[in-house]
N, C-alpha and C positions, 0 to 999 in steps of 0.2 A: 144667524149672526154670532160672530166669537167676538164679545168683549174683555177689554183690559185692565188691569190698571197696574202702575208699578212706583214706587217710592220706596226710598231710601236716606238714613241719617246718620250721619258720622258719629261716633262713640266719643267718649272720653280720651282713648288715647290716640296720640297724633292724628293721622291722617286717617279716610276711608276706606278699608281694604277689603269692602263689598262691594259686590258690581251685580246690576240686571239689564236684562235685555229682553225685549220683543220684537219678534219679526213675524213678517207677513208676506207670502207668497203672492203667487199671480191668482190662483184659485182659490186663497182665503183660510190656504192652510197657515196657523198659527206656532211659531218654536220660540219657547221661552226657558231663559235659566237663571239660575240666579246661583253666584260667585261669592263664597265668601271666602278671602282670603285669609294663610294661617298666620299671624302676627302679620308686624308693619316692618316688614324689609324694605332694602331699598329700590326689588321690583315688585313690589307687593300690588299697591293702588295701583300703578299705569298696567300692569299687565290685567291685573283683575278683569279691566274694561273689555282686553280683546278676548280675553277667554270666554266672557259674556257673550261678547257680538260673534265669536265664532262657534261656542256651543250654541245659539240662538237658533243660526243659519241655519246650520247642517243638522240640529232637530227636525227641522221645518220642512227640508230637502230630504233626508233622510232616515231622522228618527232619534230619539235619546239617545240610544245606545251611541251610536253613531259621531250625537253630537259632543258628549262627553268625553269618548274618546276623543276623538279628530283634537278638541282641548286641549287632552291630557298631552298632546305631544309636542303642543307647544312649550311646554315646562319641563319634558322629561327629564333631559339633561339639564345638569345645576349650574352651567354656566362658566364662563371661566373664572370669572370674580366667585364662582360655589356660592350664590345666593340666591339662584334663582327664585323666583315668589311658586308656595304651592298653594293650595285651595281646596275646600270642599264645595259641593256642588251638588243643584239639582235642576233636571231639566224635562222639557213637557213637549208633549208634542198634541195639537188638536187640528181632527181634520172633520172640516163642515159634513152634514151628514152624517158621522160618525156617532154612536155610540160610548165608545170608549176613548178617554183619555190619557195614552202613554205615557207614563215618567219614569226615567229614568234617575239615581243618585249616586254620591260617595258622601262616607262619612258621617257627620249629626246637619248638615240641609234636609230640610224637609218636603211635602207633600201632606196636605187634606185635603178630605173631600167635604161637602156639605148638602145634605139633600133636603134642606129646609127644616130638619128635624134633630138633628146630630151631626156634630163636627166628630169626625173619623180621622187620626192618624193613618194614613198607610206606608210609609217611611220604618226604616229601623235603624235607627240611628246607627252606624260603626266605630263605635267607643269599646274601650276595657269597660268599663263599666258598665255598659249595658250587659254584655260578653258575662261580666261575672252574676249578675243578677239570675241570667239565661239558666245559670251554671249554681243558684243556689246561694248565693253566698251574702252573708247578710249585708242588707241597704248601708249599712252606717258605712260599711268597710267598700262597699259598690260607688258608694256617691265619690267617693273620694279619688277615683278614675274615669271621671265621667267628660274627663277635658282629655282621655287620652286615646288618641285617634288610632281605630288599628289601619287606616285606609286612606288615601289624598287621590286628589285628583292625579298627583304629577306620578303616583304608582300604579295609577289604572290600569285595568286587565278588563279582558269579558267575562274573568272570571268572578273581581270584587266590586265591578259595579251593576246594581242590582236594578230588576224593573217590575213594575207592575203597571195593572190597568186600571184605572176611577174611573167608574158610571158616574157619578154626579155630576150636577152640570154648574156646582161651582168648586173651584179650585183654588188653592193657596202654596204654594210657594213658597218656603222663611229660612232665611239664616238663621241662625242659634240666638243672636241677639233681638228677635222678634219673641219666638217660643221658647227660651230658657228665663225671660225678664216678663215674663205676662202670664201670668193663672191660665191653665184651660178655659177654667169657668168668663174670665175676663175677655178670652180669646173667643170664645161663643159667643159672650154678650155683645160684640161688635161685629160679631159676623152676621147676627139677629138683625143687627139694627143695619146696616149697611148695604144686604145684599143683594140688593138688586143696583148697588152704583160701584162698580170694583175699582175706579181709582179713587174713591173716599173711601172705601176699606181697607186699600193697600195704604194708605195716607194715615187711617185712624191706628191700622198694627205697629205701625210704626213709631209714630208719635206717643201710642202707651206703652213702649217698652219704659223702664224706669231703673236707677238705679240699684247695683245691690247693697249691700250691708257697709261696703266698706266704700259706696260712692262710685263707682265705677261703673261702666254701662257702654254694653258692647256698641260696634256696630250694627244696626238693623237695615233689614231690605224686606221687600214680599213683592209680588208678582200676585194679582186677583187674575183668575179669568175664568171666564159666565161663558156659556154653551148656552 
């Protein structure tokens, strides 16, 4: 059995411009993604939702890669008002019987895994700042590009969005506003306590994201799901 769970909570400013989605096949195959979009334009929220429900599907039907893209082309062009909403994104693919858990990303969405003993990133964020870290250059001067995205969803290619496979048999799913507002160690201590109920842990990531320094507190979302 693939269990789930999914929640989400609006930020501080304006509106929601995170979206999740799970879906479920006829055989029990599982496609999940989770949308965060990049500021609050004026198609930011409503589109977030479909890029959810159609990266979901077409994980499920076909696989992250798949579904990420098929996404991205809903956005590519900017529209004629030029505002179209972009997004960062990550997406999953679980099929029963299965071994491995596909995900696919753009950008800083993430991916972990959990095997009862350690919480593992396997995501790399696509920021300048990671980028310079990679490259040497010291933290103080890294941090301070760490909001700067080299990649969106709406300029997807097979070439910039990335994929890997997680054996573990639980999985986490997070917008920036779950893992950039929660300690690791904080982010462990609720995976400890939670993981065997994945919509009280997607419920509990959520609700501890907290404020930063200056009051402010992104949008959060996550996506649990137990193999």
């Amino acid at each position: 059995m693939i269990r789930t769970g999914i929640a989400t909570r609006e930020g501080t400013a304006l509106d929601n411009a995170d979206a999740a989605k799970v879906y479920r096949l006829a055989n029990g195959t599982v496609g999940a993604a989770v949308i965060d979009g990049i500021g609050h334009g004026p198609h930011t929220s409503a589109t977030s939702s479909l890029l959810a429900e159609t990266a979901a599907r077409i994980s499920a039907r076909r696989g992250p890669l798949a579904g990420l893209l098929t996404a991205a082309e809903l956005i590519a062009d900017e529209g004629i008002d030029g505002e179209e909403a972009d997004a960062v994104a990550v997406a999953a693919r679980v099929i029963p019987g299965d071994d491995i858990t596909v995900i696919t990303w753009t950008g800083d969405a993430r991916a972990y895994g959990w095997d009862s003993q350690r919480l593992e990133l396997y995501t790399d964020d696509h920021t300048v700042g990671k980028q310079l870290r990679a490259n040497g250059v010291a933290l103080e001067i890294a941090r301070e590009h760490d909001n700067w995205l080299r990649t969106s969803l709406a300029r997807s290619t097979v070439g910039t969005v990335y994929t890997a496979g997680i054996r573990d048999r639980l999985i986490l799913l997070t917008s920036d506003g779950v893992h950039d507002q929660i300690t690791p160690d904080a982010m462990e201590a609720l995976v400890r306590e939670h993981e065997d109920d994945p919509q009280a842990l997607a419920a509990a990531l959520v609700n501890a994201a907290q404020p930063d320094v200056d009051d402010y507190r992104d949008d959060a979302t996550a996506i649990v799901i137990r193999r």
